[in-house]
N, C-alpha and C positions, 0 to 999 in steps of 0.2 A: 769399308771393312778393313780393318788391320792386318795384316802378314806378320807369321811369325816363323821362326824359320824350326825345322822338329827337333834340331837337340835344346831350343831354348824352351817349345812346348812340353819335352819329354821334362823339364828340372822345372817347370811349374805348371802341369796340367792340372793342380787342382784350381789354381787361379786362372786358368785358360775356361774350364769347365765354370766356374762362377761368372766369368765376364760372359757367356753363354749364354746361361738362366737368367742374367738379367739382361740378354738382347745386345749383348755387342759378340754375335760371330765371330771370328777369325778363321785364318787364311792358311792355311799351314804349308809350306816350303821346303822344299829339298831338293837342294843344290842350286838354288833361286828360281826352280821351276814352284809353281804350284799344282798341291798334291792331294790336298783334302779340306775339307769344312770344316768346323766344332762348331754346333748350332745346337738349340736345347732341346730337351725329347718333343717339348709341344708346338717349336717349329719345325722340326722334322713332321710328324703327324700332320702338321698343317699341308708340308711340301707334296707329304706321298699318298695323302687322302685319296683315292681312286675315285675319279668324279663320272657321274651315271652318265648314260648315252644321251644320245637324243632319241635312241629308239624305246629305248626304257623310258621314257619321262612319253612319248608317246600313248605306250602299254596300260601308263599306270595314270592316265588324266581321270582324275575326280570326277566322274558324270552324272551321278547319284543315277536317276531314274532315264535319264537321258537317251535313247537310244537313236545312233546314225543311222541314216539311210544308206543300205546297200547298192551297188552297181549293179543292174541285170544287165543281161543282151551280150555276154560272152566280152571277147578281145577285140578291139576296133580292125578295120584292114590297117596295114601300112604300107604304102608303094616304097620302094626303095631305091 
C-alpha cells in the first residue's frame, strides 16, 4: 500500500480517490506518522459489515419440521 503524505493528498485527492475505486488504497501521513486510510466506499462496507454471532446463527439454524429433544430432571449436582 502506498503512503502519501496529506499536503500532497490535499493538491490531488481527486486522484487519491480514483486510485481507491480502482483498489490501490493509500496511506496518508503527517508528519511521517501515519494517520489515515482512502479505501473505496465498497471496501469500506466490506471492512465494517457487522458479522452475526454464533449465538444468532444458533437461533436461526433452518430445521424446518425438526424438533430437539429437551433436557428433563432439573440442574445436575456439582461438588466443588
Amino acid at each position: 500500500m502506498r503512503e502519501i503524505q496529506l499536503k500532497d493528498a490535499k493538491a490531488r485527492l481527486s486522484a487519491v480517490v480514483d486510485d481507491a475505486v480502482a483498489g490501490k488504497p493509500a496511506v496518508i501521513t503527517r508528519h511521517g506518522k501515519r494517520q489515515a486510510v482512502v479505501v473505496s466506499f465498497a471496501e469500506w462496507e466490506k471492512l465494517t459489515k457487522r458479522k452475526k454471532s454464533f449465538g444468532w446463527y444458533l437461533t436461526h439454524i433452518p430445521l424446518g419440521d425438526i424438533e430437539l429433544p429437551r433436557l428433563t430432571g432439573g440442574v445436575r449436582p456439582v461438588d466443588f
